[in-house]
N, C-alpha and C positions, 0 to 999 in steps of 0.2 A: 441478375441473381447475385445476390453478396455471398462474397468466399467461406462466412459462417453455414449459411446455407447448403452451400455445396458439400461442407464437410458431414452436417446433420444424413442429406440425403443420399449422400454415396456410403453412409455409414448402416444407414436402415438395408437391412438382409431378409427376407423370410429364413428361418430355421425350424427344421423338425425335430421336434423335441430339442432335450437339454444340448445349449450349442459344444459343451467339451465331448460328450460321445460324439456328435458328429463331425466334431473337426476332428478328432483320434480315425472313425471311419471311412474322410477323405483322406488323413494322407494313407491310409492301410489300401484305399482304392487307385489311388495314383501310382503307389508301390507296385500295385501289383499289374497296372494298366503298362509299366513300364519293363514288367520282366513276365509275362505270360504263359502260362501251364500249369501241372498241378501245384497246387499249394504243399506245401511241406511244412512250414512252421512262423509263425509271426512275431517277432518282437516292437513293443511299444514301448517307449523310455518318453518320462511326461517329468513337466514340474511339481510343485505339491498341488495347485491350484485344478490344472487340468488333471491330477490323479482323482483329488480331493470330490471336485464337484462332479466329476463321470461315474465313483465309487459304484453307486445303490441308483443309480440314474435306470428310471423306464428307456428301453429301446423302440422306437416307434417302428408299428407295425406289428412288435410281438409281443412275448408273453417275460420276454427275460430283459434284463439289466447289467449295468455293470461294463466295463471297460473292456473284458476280454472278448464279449460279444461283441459291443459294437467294433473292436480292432478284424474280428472274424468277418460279421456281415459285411465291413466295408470291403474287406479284400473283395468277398466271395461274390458279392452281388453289387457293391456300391457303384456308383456313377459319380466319379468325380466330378464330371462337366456342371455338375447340377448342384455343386459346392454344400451350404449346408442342408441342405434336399439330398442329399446323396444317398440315402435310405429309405431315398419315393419307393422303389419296384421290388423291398424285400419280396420273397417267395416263401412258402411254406418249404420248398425242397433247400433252400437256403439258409433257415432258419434250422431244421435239422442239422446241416452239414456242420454250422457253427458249433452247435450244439456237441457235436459229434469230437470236433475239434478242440474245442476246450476241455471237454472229458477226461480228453488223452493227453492233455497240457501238452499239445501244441502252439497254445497263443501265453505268453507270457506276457507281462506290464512290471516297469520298473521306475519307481522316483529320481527323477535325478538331484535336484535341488531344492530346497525348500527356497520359493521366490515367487513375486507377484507376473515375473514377466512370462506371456506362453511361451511353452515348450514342449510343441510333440516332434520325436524322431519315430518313424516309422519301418520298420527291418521285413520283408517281405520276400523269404525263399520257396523258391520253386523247384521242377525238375529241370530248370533251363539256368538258374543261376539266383542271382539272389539281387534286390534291388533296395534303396533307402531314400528315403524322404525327411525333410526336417521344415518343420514349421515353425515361424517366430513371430511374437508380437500381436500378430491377428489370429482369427482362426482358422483362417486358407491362405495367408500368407507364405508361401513356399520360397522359401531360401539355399535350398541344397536338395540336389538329386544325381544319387551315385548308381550306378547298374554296374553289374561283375566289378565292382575295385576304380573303374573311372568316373569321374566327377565333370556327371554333364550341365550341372547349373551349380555355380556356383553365387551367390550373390552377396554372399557373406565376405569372401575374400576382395569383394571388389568393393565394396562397401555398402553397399544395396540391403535390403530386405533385415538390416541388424537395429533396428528402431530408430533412426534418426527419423524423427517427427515434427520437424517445425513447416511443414506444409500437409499437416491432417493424418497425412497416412504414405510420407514418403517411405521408400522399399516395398511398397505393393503393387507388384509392376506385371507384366503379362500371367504371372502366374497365378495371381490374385484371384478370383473366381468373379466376373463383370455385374454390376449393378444388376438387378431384376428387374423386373418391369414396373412400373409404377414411381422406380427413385433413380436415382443418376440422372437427373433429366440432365439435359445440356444446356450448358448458362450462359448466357450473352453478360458481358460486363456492360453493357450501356442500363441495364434496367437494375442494376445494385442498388439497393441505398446508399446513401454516405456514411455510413458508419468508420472512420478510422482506428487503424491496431494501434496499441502500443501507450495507451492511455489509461494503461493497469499497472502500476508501480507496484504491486505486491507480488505479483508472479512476477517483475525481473528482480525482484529483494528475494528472493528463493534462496534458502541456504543450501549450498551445496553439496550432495552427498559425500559420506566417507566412503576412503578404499574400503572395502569385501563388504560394504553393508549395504542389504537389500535394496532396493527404492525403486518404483516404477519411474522417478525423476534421474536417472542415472543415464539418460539419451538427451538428444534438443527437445528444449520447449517443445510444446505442444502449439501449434498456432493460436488453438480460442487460450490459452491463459496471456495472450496480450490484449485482450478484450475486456470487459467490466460486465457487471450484471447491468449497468447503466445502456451497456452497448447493447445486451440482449434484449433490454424490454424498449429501445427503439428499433432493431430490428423488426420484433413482434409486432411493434407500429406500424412499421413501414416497409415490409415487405410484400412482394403482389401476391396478389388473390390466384395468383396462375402460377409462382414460383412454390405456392404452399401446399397447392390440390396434390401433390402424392400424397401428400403427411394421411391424406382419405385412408389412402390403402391398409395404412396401421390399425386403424378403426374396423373396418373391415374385415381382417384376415386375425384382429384379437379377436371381436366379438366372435367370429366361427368359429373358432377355437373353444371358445367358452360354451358357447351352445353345444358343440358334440362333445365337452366334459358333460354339463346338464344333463344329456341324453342316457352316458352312456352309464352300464351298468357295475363298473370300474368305480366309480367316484364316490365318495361319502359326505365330502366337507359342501362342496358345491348346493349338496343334496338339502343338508343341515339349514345353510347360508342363506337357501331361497326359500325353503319355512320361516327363520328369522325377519324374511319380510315380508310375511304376510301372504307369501304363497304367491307373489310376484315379481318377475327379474325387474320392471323397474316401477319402485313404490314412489310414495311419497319422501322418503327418508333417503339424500343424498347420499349419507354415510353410509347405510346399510344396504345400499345397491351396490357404492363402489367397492364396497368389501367381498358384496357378492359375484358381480363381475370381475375384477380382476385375480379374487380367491380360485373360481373355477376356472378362469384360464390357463392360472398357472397350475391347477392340481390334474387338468388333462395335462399339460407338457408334461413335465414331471415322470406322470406314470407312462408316456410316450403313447399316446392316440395318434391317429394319421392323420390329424391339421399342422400347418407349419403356425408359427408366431410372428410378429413383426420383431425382430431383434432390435437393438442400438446399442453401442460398445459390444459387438458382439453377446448381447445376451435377449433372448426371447422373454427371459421374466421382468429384466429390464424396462424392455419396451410395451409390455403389459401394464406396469406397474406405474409408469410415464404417461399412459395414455387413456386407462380404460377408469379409471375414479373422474375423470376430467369428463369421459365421455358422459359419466350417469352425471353428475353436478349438472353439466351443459343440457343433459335431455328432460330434468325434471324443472329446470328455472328456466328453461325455454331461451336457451342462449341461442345464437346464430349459429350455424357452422363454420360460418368466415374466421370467429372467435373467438371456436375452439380449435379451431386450426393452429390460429395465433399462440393460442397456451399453451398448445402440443409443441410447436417449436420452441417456446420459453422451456418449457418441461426438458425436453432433449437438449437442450444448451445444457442449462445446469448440470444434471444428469453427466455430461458427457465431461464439465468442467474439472467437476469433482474424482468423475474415473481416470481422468491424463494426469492426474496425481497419484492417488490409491492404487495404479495399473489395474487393469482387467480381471487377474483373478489375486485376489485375498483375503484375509483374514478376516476380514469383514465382513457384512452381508451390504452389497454395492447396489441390490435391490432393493431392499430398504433404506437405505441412508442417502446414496446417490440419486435413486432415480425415485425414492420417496422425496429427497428434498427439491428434485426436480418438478413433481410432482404437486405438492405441496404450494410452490412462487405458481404455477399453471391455476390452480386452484385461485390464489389473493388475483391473478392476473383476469379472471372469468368475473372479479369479484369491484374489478375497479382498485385492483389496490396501488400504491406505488410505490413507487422503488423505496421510500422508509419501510414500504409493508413487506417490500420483499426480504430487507434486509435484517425484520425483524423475526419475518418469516425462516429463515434459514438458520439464523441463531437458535430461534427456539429445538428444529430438528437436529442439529448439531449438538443442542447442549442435552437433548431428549434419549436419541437410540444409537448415539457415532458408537456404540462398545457392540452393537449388534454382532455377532459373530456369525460367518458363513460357514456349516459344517457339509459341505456340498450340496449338489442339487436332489434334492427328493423331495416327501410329502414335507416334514418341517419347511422348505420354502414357503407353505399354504401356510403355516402359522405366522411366520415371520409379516407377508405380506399383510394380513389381517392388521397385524400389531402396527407397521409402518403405515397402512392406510389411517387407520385411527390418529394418529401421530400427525400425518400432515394437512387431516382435518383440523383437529386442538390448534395444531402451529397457525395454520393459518390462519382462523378464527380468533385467536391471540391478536396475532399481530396483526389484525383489521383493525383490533379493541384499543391498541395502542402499548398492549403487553407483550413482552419481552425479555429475554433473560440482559442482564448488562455484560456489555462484554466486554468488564474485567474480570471475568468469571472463566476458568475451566482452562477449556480449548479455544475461544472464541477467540476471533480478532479484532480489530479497529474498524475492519469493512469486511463485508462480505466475500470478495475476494480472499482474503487473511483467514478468516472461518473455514472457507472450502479449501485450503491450500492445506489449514490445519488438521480436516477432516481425512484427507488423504494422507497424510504423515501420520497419523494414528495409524492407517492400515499396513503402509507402507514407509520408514521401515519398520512401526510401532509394533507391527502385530506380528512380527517374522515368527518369536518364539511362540507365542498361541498357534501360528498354521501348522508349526511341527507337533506340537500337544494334540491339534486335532486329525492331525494322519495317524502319527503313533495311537492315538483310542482308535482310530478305524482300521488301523493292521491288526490290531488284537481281537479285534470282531470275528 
C-alpha cells in the first residue's frame, strides 16, 4: 500500500453530525471521564473556525444545537472512546440535563483567536475538582491534559501533537481516537506502487509565512504536497483493488445517511431535490441525482440525525461532497465499482491537497472548493480524462467558486453543496471539451499544483479578516 494511501485511509473517520460539535463533545467528555462527579460548570475556549462552524450546528440525537449543548451532552453522557461517535448513547434524561445547564449558564464558550488551525480547550469542574483538556490540529488530537493544577500529558511541551505534519498526521499519537473499522487497514510496503515524493517543485517554492500572520502552512509540509496531481492519477492507476475496498464503506455510510434525511420528517431541501428529478433518487440525469444525493446527506448532518458520515480532513460534508456525485455519475453510466473506487481516491487526494494548505477550518467553504475540486478531477477521471483534463479541470473550479465563503455548519451548507456540485460538473465538462480558464488569469498558476497552493493562500492567510467579519455578524445574532 503506498504512503498516499495510507494517509487518505487513516484519515477517513465516521462522524455524527457536524465534526466541530463533536470534537468540542469529546474533549468535554475526556474532561470529565478524567475528574468524575457532579458537574458544576463547563468552559470551552475554541478558534474562530470551531466557534464558527459548531454556532447553529444540529446536535445529533436531539432537538437542539449550538456549542453549548453539545460542550453539556459531551460531559454529561459522551463516550470519548467512540471519538467522533461520542454522541451515539444521548438519553432523553441527558438532553434535559443540558438543557437544564445551559439555562442557568453553567456551560460557557469563548473564541480565542481568529485562525484556521483547530483549537478546543476543554475546562470541566466538578464536586471533586476541576479537570482540562486541549485539542490541536485534528479533531481528537489531544495534546494536553491537566486534573487539579497537574499536567498529566503534555505533548506540546515535548513537541508532539503541535502540527508538525510532514508524515500525514505526526503528534497524533495514543491519544488520537484509532481508525474505525473499514480504514487504517494495515499496509505492507512490498505491494506500494512506485510512485516517488518529492517531484512537486511548487510545494517546496512555498513562500514562507510572516511572523503573527495566520496560515495553516506555519508547521512542516504536509507529506502529499511533495506529490504532483501526476503522482495522484498513477496512483489511481495502480493501486490494488484490495488496498481500495475500504473507500466502499464511504459509499455506504453517505448513502444511509442520505436515505434517513429522505425519510425523515426534518428535511425540506432533500424533499424539493428528489421531485426535481422526477420523483427518483436515481434518474436519468447525472447532475441532478448528484445534487440530490449529496444535498440530503448533508442537510441530515447538519440538522443532526443519528447516521454518522464518512469524514476526510476531518469533515463529514467533505467526505459527502468527495464521494457521493461520483457515486450517481458511476451508477447511471454504469461504470465499475473498481473505478469508482479509483475516483474516490483521486477525489480525497485532491481534497486533502488543497486542505494542508487552506488548514481545516476557514474562511472558506473547503466543501465546496476542496473537496468540490476534488470532486470534480473524480468526475474527468470516471470520464477517461487526463492529466491535461485534470488540470484544466481544477483551473476552471479555482477560477469559478475559490471566494466561496464558510459561514459555519448549518442548512446553507445544503446550498453551498448544490452550487459546488453544479460547478464541478461545468468544470469538468469544460475541460473534457478542451476549455479552460488560462492561467495567467486571477489566482491561477503554471501547474496544478501552483493553483491549489494558491487556492489555500486565499483562505489562509487571505481570508483571516473575512472569518473575524463572519463571528462578529454571528455574535450579534
Amino acid at each position: 500500500m503506498h504512503e498516499l494511501t495510507k494517509i487518505i485511509l487513516n484519515d477517513m473517520k465516521p462522524a455524527l453530525g457536524v465534526t466541530e460539535p463533536g470534537a468540542i463533545a469529546f474533549a468535554c467528555a475526556r474532561a470529565h471521564a478524567l475528574i468524575p462527579g457532579d458537574i458544576l460548570n463547563i468552559t470551552v475556549r475554541l478558534n474562530s473556525g470551531m466557534y464558527k462552524n459548531a454556532f447553529t450546528c444540529g446536535i445529533p440525537g436531539t432537538g437542539n444545537t449550538g456549542i453549548l449543548f453539545a460542550a453539556a451532552l459531551g460531559a454529561l453522557c459522551g463516550d470519548y472512546q467512540k471519538g467522533l461517535e461520542v454522541l451515539q448513547d444521548v438519553t432523553p434524561e441527558a438532553e434535559i440535563a443540558a438543557g437544564q445547564m445551559v439555562a442557568r449558564k453553567r456551560v460557557k464558550a469563548e473564541m480565542t483567536a481568529v485562525t484556521s488551525r483547530i483549537f478546543v480547550e476543554a475546562e470541566v469542574e466538578t464536586d471533586r475538582g476541576r479537570a482540562r483538556v486541549r485539542i490541536r490540529d485534528t479533531h481528537t488530537n489531544i495534546t494536553q491534559e491537566e486534573v487539579n493544577g497537574e499536567m498529566i500529558l503534555d505533548l506540546e511541551a515535548s513537541g508532539g501533537g503541535t502540527g508538525g505534519n510532514a508524515g500525514g498526521n505526526a503528534g497524533e499519537t495514543a491519544r488520537e481516537t484509532p481508525p474505525q473499522s473499514g480504514t487504517g487497514q494495515k499496509a505492507s510496503a512490498d505491494d506500494a506502487p512506485e510512485i516517488e515524493a518529492g517531484q512537486n517543485s511548487s510545494a517546496n517554492d512555498a513562500p514562507k509565512a510572516e511572523p503573527g500572520v495566520d496560515t495553516a502552512a506555519d508547521t512542516a509540509p504536509h507529506l502529499i504536497h511533495q506529490y504532483s496531481v501526476q503522482d495522484f492519477l498513477k496512483l489511481a492507476d495502480q493501486e490494488s483493488s484490495e488496498n481500495l475496498a475500504p473507500i466502499r464503506e464511504a459509499f455506504t455510510m453517505n448513502l444511509a445517511l442520505f436515505r434517513q434525511g429522505l425519510d425523515s420528517p426534518r428535511t425540506t431541501f432533500s424533499k424539493y431535490l428528489l421531485q426535481k428529478n422526477g420523483g427518483e433518487v436515481i434518474s436519468e440525469d447525472p447532475l441532478r441525482t448528484a445534487q440530490l444525493l449529496s444535498a440530503g446527506a448533508i442537510e441530515a448532518r447538519v440538522l443532526g440525525l443519528s447516521l454518522p458520515a464518512m469524514s476526510i480532513t476531518g469533515s463529514g460534508s467533505h467526505g459527502i461532497i468527495a464521494t457521493l456525485p461520483l457515486y450517481a455519475y458511476a451508477k447511471i453510466r454504469k461504470v465499475p465499482e473498481d473505478e469508482l473506487l479509483r475516483a474516490a481516491l483521486l477525489s480525497f487526494l485532491i481534497c486533502t491537497y488543497i486542505k494542508e494548505y487552506s488548514g481545516r477550518l476557514s474562511a472558506f467553504c473547503g466543501c465546496g472548493i476542496a473537496a468540490g475540486t476534488g470532486m470534480a478531477c473524480g468526475l474527468a477521471r470516471l470520464r477517461d480524462g487526463s492529466s491535461e483534463d485534470m488540470d484544466r479541470t481544477i483551473r476552471n473550479m479555482a477560477a469559478g467558486i475559490t471566494g466561496m465563503i464558510c459561514d459555519g455548519g448549518n442548512q446553507g451548507c445544503v446550498m453551498k453543496n448544490i452550487a459546488a456540485v453544479d460547478a464541478a460538473f461545468r468544470a469538468s465538462d469544460l475541460a473534457l471539451a478542451g476549455v479552460a480558464v488560462d492561467p495567467v488569469h486571477g489566482i491561477l498558476g503554471n501547474t496544478p499544483e501552483e493553483t491549489m497552493r494558491n487556492m489555500g493562500r486565499i483562505a489562509s492567510p487571505g481570508m483571516t479578516g473575512t472569518e473575524k467579519t463572519i463571528t462578529d455578524i454571528m455574535g450579534e445574532k
